[in-house]
N, C-alpha and C positions, 0 to 999 in steps of 0.2 A: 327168864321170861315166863308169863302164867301162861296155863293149855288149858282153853275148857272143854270139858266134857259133857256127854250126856249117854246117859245107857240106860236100857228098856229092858225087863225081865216081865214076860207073860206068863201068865199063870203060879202065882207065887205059889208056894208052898204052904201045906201047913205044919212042917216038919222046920225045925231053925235052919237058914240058909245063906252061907255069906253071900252079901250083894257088891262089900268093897272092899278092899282091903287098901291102904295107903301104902304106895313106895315111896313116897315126897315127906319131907321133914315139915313141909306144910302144907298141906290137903284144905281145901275151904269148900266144904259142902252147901251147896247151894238152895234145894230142896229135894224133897222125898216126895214126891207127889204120888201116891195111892189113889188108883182108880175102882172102882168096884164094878167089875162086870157082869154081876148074877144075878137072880131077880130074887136073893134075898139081902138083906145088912148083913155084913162080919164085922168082923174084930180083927185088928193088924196088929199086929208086935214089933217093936223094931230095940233093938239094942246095941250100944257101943260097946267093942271087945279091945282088951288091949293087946300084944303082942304074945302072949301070955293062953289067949281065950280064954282071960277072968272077965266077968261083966264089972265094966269101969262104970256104965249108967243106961237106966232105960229110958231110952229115948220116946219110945211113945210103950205105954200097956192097955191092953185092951180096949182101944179106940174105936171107936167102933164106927165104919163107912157106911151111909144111908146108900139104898138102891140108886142105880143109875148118878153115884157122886164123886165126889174125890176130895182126899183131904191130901194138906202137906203139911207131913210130922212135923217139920223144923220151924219155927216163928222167926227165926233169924237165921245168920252163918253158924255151921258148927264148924272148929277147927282140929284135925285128927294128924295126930304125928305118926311117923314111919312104922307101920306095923300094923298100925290100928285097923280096927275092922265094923262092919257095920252088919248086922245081921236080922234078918224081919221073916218073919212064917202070921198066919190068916187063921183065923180060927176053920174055917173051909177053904180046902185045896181046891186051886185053880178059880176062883171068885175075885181077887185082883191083879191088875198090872199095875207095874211099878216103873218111874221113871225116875232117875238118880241124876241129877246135875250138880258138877264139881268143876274147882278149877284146883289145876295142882302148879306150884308156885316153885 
């Protein structure tokens, strides 16, 4: 039976930081929703790791969130097998939140 999720990380980092790691042989990432809360633009990073911490794909590079906005990395589902991980750092620490919605299956 699917579980969904949703988890919130305030103040991301600008150092690389797992945000998810998959236990489910099928993980369905829902979106990455990046808020920006500082009264300047950054830049957000996010990449897929695989069990390993080899970078499998960068999911978004230096994207850059306008003041007071929010983007979401993902255009569609991304699918992450057992292991995998998801990892995002800001070009300025603490300038966004991040909300992660997933269903693990």
């Amino acid at each position: 039976m699917a579980t969904f999720f949703s988890r919130s990380t305030k103040n991301v980092s600008d150092v690389n930081t797992t945000i998810y790691t998959s236990t489910s042989d099928s993980t369905i990432i829902l979106s990455i929703l990046v808020a920006n809360t500082s009264t300047n633009a950054t830049d957000i990073n996010c990449s897929l790791l695989d069990d390993s911490d080899v970078v499998k794909s960068e999911i978004a590079n230096t994207i850059t969130v306008p003041i007071s906005s929010n983007v979401d990395l993902i255009g569609n589902k991304l699918i992450l097998s057992s292991g995998n991980k998801l990892r995002i750092s800001t070009s300025t620490s603490g300038s966004c939140d991040l909300t992660l919605s997933f269903v693990e299956v």
